[in-house]
Structure formats: C-alpha cells, structure tokens
C-alpha positions in Angstrom: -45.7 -7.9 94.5 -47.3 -6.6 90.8 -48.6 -9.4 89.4 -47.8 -10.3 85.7 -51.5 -10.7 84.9 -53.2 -8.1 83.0 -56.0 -6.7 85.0 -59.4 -8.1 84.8 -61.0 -4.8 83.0 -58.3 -5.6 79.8 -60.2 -4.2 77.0 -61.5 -6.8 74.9 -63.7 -6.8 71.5 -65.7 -5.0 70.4 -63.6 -2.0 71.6 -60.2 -3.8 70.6 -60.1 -4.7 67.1 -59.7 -8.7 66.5 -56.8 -10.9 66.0 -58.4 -11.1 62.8 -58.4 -7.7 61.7 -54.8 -7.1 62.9 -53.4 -10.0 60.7 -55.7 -7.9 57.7 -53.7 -4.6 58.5 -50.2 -6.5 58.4 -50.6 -7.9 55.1 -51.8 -4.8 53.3 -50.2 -4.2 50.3 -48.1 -1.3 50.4 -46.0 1.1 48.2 -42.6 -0.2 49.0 -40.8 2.8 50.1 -36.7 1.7 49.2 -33.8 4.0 50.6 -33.5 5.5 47.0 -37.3 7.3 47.3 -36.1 8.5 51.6 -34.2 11.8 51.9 -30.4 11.4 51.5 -28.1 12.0 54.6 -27.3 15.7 54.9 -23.6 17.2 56.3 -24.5 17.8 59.5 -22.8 15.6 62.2 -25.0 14.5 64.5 -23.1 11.6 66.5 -19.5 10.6 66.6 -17.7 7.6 67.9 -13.9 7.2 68.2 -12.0 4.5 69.7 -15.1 2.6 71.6 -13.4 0.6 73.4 -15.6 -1.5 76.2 -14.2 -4.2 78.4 -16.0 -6.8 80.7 -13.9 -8.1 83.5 -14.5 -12.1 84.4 -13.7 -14.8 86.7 -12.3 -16.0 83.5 -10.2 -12.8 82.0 -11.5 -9.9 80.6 -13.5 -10.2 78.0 -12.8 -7.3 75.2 -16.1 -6.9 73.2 -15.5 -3.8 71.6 -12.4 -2.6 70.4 -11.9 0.6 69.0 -15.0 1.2 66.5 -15.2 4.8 64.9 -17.6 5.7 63.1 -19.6 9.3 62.1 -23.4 9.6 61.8 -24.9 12.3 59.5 -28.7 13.8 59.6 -30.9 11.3 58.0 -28.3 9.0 57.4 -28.5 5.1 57.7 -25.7 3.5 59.0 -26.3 -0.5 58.9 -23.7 -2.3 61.5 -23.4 -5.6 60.6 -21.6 -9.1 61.9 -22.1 -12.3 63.5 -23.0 -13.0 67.0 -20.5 -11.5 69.1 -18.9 -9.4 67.1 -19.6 -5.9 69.1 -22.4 -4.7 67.0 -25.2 -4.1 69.9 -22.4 -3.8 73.0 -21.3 -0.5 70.9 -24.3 0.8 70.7 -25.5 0.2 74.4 -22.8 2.5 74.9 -24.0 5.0 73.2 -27.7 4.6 74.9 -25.6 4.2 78.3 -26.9 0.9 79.4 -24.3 -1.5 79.6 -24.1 -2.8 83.1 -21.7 -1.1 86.2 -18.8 -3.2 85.5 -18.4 -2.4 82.4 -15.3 -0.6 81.4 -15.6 2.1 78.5 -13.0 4.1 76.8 -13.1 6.4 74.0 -15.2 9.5 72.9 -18.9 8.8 72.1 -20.4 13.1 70.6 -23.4 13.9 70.3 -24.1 17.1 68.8 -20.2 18.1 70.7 -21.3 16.6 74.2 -19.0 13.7 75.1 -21.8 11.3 76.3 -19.0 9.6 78.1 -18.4 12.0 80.2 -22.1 13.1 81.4 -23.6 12.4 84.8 -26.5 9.9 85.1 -28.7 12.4 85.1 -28.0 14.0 81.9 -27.6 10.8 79.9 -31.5 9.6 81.5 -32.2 13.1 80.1 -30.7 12.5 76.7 -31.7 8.8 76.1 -35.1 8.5 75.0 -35.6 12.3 73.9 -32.4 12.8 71.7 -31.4 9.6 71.6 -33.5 6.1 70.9 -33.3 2.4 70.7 -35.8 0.2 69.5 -35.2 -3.6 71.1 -35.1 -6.6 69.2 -37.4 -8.1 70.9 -40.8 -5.8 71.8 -42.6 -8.6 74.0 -39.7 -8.3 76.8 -39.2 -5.1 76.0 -42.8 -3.7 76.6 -44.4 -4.0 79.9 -47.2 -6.8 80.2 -49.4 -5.1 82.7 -49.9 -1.5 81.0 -52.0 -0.3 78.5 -49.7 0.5 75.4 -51.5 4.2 75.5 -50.1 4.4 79.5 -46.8 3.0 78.1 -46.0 5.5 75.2 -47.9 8.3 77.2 -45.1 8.1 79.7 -42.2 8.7 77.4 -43.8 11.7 76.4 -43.9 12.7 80.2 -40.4 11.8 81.2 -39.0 14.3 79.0 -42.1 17.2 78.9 -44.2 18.7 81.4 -47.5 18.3 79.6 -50.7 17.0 80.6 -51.4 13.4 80.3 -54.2 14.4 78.0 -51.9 15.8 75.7 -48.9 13.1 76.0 -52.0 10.7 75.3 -53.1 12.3 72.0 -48.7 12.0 71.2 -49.0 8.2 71.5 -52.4 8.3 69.4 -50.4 10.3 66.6 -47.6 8.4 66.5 -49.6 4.8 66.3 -51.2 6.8 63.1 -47.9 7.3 61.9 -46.4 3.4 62.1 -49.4 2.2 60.7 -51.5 0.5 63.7 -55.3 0.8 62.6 -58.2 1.9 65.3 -55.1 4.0 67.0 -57.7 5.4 69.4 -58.7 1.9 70.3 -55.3 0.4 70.1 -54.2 2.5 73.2 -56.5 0.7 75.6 -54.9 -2.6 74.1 -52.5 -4.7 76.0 -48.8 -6.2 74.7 -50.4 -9.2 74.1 -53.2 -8.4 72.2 -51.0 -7.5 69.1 -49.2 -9.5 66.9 -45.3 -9.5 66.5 -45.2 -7.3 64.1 -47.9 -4.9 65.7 -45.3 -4.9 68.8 -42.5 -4.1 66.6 -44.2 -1.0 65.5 -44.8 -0.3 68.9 -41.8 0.1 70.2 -40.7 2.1 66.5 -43.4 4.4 67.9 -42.2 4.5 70.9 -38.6 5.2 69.9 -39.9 8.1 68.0 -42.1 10.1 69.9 -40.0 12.6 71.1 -38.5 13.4 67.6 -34.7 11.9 68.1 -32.4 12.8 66.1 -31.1 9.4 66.7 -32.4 6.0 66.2 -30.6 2.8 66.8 -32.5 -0.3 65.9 -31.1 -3.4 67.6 -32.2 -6.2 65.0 -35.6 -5.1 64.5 -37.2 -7.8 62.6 -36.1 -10.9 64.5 -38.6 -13.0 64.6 -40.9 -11.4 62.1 -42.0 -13.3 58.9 -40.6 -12.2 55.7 -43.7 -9.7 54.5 -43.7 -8.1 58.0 -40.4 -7.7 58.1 -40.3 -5.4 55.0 -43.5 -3.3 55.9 -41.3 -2.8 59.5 -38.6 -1.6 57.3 -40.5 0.3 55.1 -42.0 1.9 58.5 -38.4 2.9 59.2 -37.9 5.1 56.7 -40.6 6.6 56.2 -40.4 7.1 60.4 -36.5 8.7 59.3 -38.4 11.4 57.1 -41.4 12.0 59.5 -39.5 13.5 62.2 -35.6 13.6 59.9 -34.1 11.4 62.7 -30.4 9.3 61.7 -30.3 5.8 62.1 -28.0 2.9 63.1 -29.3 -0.5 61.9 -27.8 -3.2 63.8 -28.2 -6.6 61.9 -26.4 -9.7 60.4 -28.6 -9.9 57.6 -27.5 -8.4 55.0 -30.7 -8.3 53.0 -31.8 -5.8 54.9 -28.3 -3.8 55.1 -28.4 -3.5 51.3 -31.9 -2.5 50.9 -31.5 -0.1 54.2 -27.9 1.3 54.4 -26.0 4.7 52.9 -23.3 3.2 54.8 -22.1 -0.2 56.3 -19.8 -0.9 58.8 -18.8 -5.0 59.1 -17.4 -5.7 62.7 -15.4 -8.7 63.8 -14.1 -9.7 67.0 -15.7 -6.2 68.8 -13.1 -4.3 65.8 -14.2 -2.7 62.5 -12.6 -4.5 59.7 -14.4 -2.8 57.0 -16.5 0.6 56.2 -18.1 2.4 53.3 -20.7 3.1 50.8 -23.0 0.0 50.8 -22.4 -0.7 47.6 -18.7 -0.5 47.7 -18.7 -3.2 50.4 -21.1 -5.3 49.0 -20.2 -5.4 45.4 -16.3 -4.6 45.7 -15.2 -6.1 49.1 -11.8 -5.6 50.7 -11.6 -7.7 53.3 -11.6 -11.3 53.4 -14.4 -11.4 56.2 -16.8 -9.3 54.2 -16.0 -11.2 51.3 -17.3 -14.6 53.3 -20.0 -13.2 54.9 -22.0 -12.1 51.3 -20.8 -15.8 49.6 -22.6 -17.6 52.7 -26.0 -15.6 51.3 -28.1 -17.7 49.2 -28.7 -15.8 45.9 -31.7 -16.2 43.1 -28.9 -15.8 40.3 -26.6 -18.4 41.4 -26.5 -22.0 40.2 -29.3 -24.2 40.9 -27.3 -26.8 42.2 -24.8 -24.3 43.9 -23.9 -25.2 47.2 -23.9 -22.4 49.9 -20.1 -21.4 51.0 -20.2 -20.8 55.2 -16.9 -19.6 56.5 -15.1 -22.5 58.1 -14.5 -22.3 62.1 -15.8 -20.4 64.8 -15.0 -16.7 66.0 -12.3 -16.0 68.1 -12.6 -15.9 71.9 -12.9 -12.2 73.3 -10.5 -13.4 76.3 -8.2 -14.6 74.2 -7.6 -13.1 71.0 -4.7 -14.9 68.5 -2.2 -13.3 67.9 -2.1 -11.1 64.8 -5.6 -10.5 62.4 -8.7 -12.3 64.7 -9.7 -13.5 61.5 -6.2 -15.3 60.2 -7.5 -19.2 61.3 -10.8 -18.7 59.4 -9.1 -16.7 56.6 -8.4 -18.5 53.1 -5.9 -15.5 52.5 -4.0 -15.5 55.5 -0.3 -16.0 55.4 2.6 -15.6 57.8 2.0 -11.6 58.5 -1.6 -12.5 59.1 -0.5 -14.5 61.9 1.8 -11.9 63.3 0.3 -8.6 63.0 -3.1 -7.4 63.1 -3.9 -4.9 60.4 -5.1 -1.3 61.0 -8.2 -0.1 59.1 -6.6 1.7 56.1 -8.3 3.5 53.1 -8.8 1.4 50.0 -10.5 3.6 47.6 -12.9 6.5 47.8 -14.1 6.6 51.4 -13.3 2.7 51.4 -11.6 1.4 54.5 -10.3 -2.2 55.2 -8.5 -4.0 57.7 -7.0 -6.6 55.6 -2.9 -7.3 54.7 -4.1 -9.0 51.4 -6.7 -6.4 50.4 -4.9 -6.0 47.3 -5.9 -9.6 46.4 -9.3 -9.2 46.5 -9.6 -6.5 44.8 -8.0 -8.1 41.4 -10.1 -10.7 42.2 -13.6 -11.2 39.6 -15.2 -13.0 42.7 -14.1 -12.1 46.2 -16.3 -14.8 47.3 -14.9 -17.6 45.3 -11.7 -17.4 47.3 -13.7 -19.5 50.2 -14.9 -22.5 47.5 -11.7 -22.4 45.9 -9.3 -25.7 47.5 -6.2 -24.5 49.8 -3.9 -26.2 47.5 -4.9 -24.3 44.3 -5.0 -20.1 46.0 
C-alpha cells in the first residue's frame, strides 16, 4: 500500500525556494491583461454540443442533470457557463472530457473537430483527453498527486501522448512553469504539491492542462478558494495561456465577476437546461430571462445605494427527479403566470444572436431595470 507521505528525500530549502518567496511572486504587480487586449475568437469551429442530455438513474428516480444544452465553441473563443449549484454547468462538461461515472446515461452529439466524442471507444477518448482536449480542476490539491514531484507529474502528460525522452518531456514541464509564472521553474519541479501555495497549485494544474497545446480548455471553477488578488493573476494567466498555445476555452463559474471580465460569450444554465445565451454584454446589461435577470441583482455593486439591500432570488432550485411542471423556474419567478406553470419555454432568439427561454421575455426587455422586478412587491408587478 503507497503511502500518502512524501518521501524522506522531499527537496527542501535552499534548493526549493521559501514559503516566503512564493507569497513574493503571487503578489507581484502585474499588467492586467483583460479579454479586450487577448486575441478575438476566430470562425473556425472547434467543438460542438447539441442536445446533451445526461441522466443518473437512483434508488430515488432518475435524476436529469443535464438537459439538452447546445452550444458552439470557436478558436480562441471564451465561452463562460455559468449558474448555481446544480444547475449542469460541470456534469456537461465531464461529458465532454468523458469522465462521468458508468451509469451515467448520455444522449446527444458532443464534435470535436467533426468526431462525435460520443461515439469513440475508450481508447480514443484517453487519446483525445489531455492532448486535444483539457480540464483544469477546481480544486489542484485533490487533483494533483501528494507523493510525486510536480516535474514527474507534468513530465508524464507529456509522455502519455508523445514518445519522447523523459529528458525532453522534463524540459516541457520546465517551459510551461515559465509560462504560468512559477519562479525558480528548474527548482520548482523537484517541489512537492504541498510546498506551494493555492494559488501556485492552481497554476499548476493551468500548466498542466496546457502542455500538450489543446485546442480546448475547460476550467471547472478555477479560483475557488483563491483570495481576491490571486484569483485575478490566475485569470490573467488564462488568457494569456489562450494566446500562448491559441487554445478555446469554457469557463465554468457562478461568479459572474469573472464571466464579465472573461467571457465573448455566456451561457446561464438552470435546472441542467440553457435558459439564456449570447454576447456577454447582451446578457449582462440587456437580460431576457427572468433568471439571468436575478442572478446579476443578487451581485453587490460599488454604484448602487449605500444603504441598498442585496436582492437574492427567493426559494430553492428545483429537484432534478422531479421537475414542476412547466418553466423549472415558474415558483421562484416574479414574472410567472398561468403559462409559466404549464409549459416550459424553448430557447428562442431575442435579438442579434440573443436567445432566451422565457414566456415573458418581452417584459424585461421594456423594462429600465430587469433586476428591479425581484425588489418590486407581488401586489404592485
């Protein structure tokens, strides 16, 4: 049985740099690389979901976690996912990486580059994932292996998809801790998970994700956990990591700070469905569905009142066994009337490139505040 204890002969200082001087690198000041100075998304289609659908049988029912997301991914394109717990956002993408669990049922069409993922054999999805397609974890001390060396770690994802020499695959890791930013690189490869600080991990496993130049990266909530100024020099990392080896990415999250600083495009899931999709600024500053609409009034803002209260969506979401009748959304909804509560509506263009799952998106869009619909009293709408 491998123990969980690094090995006695765990490089320690002077050849590993100090906590110290890892705290130093993290709180460099740096540029502040925003989506408007990366490369825009190009025409080329380089992933393509339609009608996901996955299903999880139970002793209780089956529980339908995803159902029916679409969506297109474009060369160098960020795609932000966003939603609450629940919602779909990182079941649909372990679809795509092929790691959901035996019993899991999946429908649907998931192309990359015209291969229908779907349809592969084990084989040729190991030999996709990690090469053409990557995932960085949102959380890089579980995800990252306690015993080995970080160098031994990277080294072998280089040498699961190349026949090189370990020399080579080594000076691959050292390259790519260069690129995310981890100082003594050369050092740093001798180093141990938990030598390095959160943040430090996080790059990690960005480096990780991107040493076999993907064209693909899907980032699973990759600053949980991380204080405020490392989690923008992680996002900042991401970027510049999209340019470095022109990689797409879908950025899983519910905070949507970082979708709006992040995103070309967002795509708001509820109850494992999409209920709204476009340009990130047409969601966030002209929402059409009610959900959306909620989610950016429960975001404390720095040019609201000083005294303004916070405005969460009432209730809870659905359950995924059983879903209520008509729009998931209806018993939260401050919109929802009698055809809310009978039929659920079907995601439906409502302006350039603008789609919306919403009976009442009409509503919201003569609105001057889609938010103020959920401060507003029942009796007065």
């Amino acid at each position: 049985m491998t123990s969980l204890t690094p090995p006695a002969n765990t490089p320690t200082a002077p050849d590993v740099p100090t906590d110290a001087s890892i705290i130093e690198a993290e709180e460099e000041v740096h540029a502040g690389r925003t989506l408007a100075d990366s490369q825009p998304p190009s025409d080329e289609e380089i992933l393509v979901v339609e009608d996901l659908t996955v299903e999880f049988p139970t002793d209780d029912g089956l529980v339908k976690a995803v159902r029916g997301v679409d969506y297109t991914l474009h060369a160098r394109e960020v795609l932000g996912i966003v939603g609450e717990s629940g919602s779909g956002k990182s079941v649909s993408s372990m679809a795509v990486m092929g790691l959901l669990p035996k019993n899991a049922r999946v429908r649907g069409s998931i192309r990359y580059r015209g291969r229908d993922l779907l349809k592969l054999r084990p084989k040729e999805q190991r030999a996709l994932r990690g090469r053409n397609i990557a995932m960085i974890f949102q959380d890089p001390m579980t995800s990252l292996n306690p015993v080995r060396s970080v160098g031994d770690q990277l080294s072998e994802a280089v040498l699961a998809h190349h026949l090189v020499p370990r020399k080579q695959a080594m000076a691959r890791a050292k390259e790519m801790l260069d690129l995310v930013g981890i100082p003594q690189a050369e050092r740093r490869l001798r180093a141990y998970p938990h030598e390095f600080s959160g943040g430090m991990r996080q790059r990690v496993m960005i480096a990780m994700a991107i040493i076999n130049d993907p064209d693909v990266i899907i980032a699973d909530e990759p600053t949980t956990a991380l204080d405020v100024t490392v989690q923008a020099q992680i996002l900042e990392k991401l970027l510049e990591v999209k340019d470095a080896v022109n990689a797409a990415i879908v950025l899983i999250t519910h905070d949507l700070g970082v979708i709006a600083g992040m995103a070309h495009r967002t795509l708001v899931m509820y109850a494992g469905k999409p209920v709204e999709v476009g340009e990130t600024d047409q969601v966030f500053y002209t929402p059409r569905m009610p959900y959306t609409a909620g989610l950016l009034g429960s975001i404390p803002s720095l040019e609201g009142e000083r005294d303004g209260r916070l405005r969460p969506i009432a209730g809870t979401p659905p359950s995924l066994i059983n879903l209520p009748s008509g729009c998931p959304f209806s018993p939260r909804c401050p919109l929802a009337t009698d055809v809310c509560r009978e039929r659920e509506p079907e995601l439906a263009e409502k302006g350039d490139d603008h789609l919306a799952a919403c009976h009442h998106s009409d509503r919201l869009a003569e609105a001057e505040d889609a938010t103020a619909f959920f401060r507003v009293p029942e009796e007065e709408r």
